[in-house]
C-alpha positions in Angstrom: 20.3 104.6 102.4 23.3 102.6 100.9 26.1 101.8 102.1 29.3 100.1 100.2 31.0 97.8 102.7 34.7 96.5 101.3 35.2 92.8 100.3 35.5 90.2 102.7 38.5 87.5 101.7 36.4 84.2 103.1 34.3 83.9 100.3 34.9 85.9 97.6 31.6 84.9 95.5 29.3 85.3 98.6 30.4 88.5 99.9 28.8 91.6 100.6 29.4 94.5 98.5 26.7 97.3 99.4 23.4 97.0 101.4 20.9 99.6 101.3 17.8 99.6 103.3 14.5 101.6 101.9 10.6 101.8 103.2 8.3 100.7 100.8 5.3 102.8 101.7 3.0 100.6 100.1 4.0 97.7 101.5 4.7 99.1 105.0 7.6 97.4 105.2 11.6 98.2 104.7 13.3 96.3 101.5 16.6 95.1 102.5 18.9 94.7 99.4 22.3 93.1 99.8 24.5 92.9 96.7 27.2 90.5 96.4 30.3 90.6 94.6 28.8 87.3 92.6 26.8 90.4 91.4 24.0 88.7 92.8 21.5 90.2 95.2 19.0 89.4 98.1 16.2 90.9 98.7 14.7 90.5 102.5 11.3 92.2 103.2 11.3 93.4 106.9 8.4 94.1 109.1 7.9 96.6 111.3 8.4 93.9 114.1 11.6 92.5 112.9 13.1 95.8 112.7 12.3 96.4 116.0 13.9 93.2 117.0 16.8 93.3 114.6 17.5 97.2 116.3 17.5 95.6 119.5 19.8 92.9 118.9 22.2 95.2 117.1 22.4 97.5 119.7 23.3 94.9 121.5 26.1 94.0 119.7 27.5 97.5 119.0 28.7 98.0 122.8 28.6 102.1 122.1 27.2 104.1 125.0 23.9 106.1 124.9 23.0 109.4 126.1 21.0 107.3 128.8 23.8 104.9 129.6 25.9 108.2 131.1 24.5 109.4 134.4 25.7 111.3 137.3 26.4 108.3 139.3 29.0 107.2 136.3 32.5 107.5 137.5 35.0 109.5 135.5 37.1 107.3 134.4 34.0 105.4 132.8 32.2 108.3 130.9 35.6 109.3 129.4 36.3 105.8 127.9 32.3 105.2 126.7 33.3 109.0 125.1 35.7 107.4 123.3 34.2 104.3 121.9 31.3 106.8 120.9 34.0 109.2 118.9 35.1 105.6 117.3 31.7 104.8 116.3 30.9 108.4 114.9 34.5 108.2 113.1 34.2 104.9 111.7 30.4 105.9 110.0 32.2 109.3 108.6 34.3 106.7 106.4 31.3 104.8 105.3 29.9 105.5 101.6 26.2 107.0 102.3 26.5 109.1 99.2 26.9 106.4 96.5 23.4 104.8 94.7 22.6 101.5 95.2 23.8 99.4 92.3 20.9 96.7 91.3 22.8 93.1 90.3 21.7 91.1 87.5 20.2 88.2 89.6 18.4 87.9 91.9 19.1 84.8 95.0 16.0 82.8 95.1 14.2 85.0 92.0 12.7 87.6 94.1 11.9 89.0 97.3 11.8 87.0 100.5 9.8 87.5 103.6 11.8 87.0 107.1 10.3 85.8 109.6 12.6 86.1 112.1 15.9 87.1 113.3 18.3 85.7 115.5 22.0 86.6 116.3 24.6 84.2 117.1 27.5 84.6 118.7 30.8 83.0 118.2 33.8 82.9 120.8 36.0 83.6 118.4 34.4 85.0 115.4 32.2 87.7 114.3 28.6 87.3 115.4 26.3 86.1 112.4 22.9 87.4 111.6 20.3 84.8 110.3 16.8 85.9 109.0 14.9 82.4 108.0 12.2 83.6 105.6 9.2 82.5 104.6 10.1 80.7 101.3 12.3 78.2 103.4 15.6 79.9 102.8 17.3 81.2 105.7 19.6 84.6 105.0 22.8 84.6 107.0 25.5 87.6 107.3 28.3 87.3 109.3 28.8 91.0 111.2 31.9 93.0 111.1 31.6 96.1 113.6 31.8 98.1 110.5 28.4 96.2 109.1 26.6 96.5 112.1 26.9 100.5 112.7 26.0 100.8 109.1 22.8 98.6 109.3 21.6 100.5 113.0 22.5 103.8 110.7 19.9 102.7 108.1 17.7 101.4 110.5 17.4 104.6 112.2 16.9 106.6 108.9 14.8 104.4 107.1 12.5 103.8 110.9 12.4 107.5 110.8 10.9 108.0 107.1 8.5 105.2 108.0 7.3 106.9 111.2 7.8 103.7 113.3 9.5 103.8 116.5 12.1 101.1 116.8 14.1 102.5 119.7 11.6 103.0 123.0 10.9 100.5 125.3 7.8 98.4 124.8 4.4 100.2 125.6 3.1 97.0 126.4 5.8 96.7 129.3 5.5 100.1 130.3 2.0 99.8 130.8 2.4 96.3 132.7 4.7 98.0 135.0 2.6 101.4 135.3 0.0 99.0 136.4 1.7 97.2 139.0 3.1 100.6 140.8 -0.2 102.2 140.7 -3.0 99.3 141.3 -5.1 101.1 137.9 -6.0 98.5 136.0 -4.9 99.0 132.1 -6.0 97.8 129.0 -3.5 96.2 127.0 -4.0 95.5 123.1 
């Protein structure tokens, strides 16, 4: 899954040209590659538990109804306008470049592929919220997120999840199973 996102004018030699997200089966991980107009290129390994928690903070971001968000209790007036930002979301990823392959750069930032450890979104006032993913090898990968970035990234997320079989977008089982225990009084096991 690749996706070409246009030039940004702030920093022309750090900016993001295409990302593309895969699952590396052998690794059971996803291989984020970012390509910069530097024709550079990062490379992020991503664990099953980051991409759970990088899904979850997206979503966040993304302000797009769900099918779950629209209930009967939802007035009108409300369901027609979270129609609409859905119809905007759904429009805006029909102008996104899927199709086009990924286009390797000749180097490589910090010769190879790094490990995150974590990710964290921070939000600006009055600018675009910025994704950091410190990584293992003490170099912390930042992105700052246009709307356009993020539905592309929760598009590959969802593919790529998919192909690896993992499920990124129910609620925790441990949680579930915490609050199954409290309304019944059964005791469960949790792992």
């Amino acid at each position: 899954m690749t996706a070409q996102v246009p030039p940004t004018t702030n920093k022309p030699e750090a900016a993001i040209q295409q990302i593309n997200l895969s699952y590396n089966a052998e690794q059971d991980r996803l291989l984020l590659r970012v390509g910069l107009a530097d024709n550079s290129e990062l490379l992020v390994w991503l664990t099953y538990r980051l991409t759970k928690q990088l899904w979850q903070l997206l979503n966040s971001e993304t302000n797009i109804p769900t099918a779950t968000s629209i209930n009967a209790e939802t007035l009108p007036e409300k369901a027609v306008e979270q129609f609409k930002q859905e119809m905007q979301a759904v429009e805006t990823l029909q102008k996104m470049d899927f199709a086009t392959d990924y286009q390797p750069r000749k180097e490589i930032v910090h010769n190879g592929v790094m490990l995150a450890i974590s990710v964290v979104l921070v939000s600006n006032e009055n600018k675009s919220p910025t994704l950091e993913m410190p990584c293992l090898e003490g170099v912390s990968v930042r992105m700052n997120l246009t709307q356009e970035l993020i539905l592309a990234l929760c598009n590959m997320l969802q593919l790529a999840s998919k192909e690896a079989a993992w499920d990124i977008g129910a609620p925790s089982q441990t949680q579930a199973e915490i609050q199954l225990a409290g309304v019944s009084g059964v005791k469960k096991v949790l792992h």
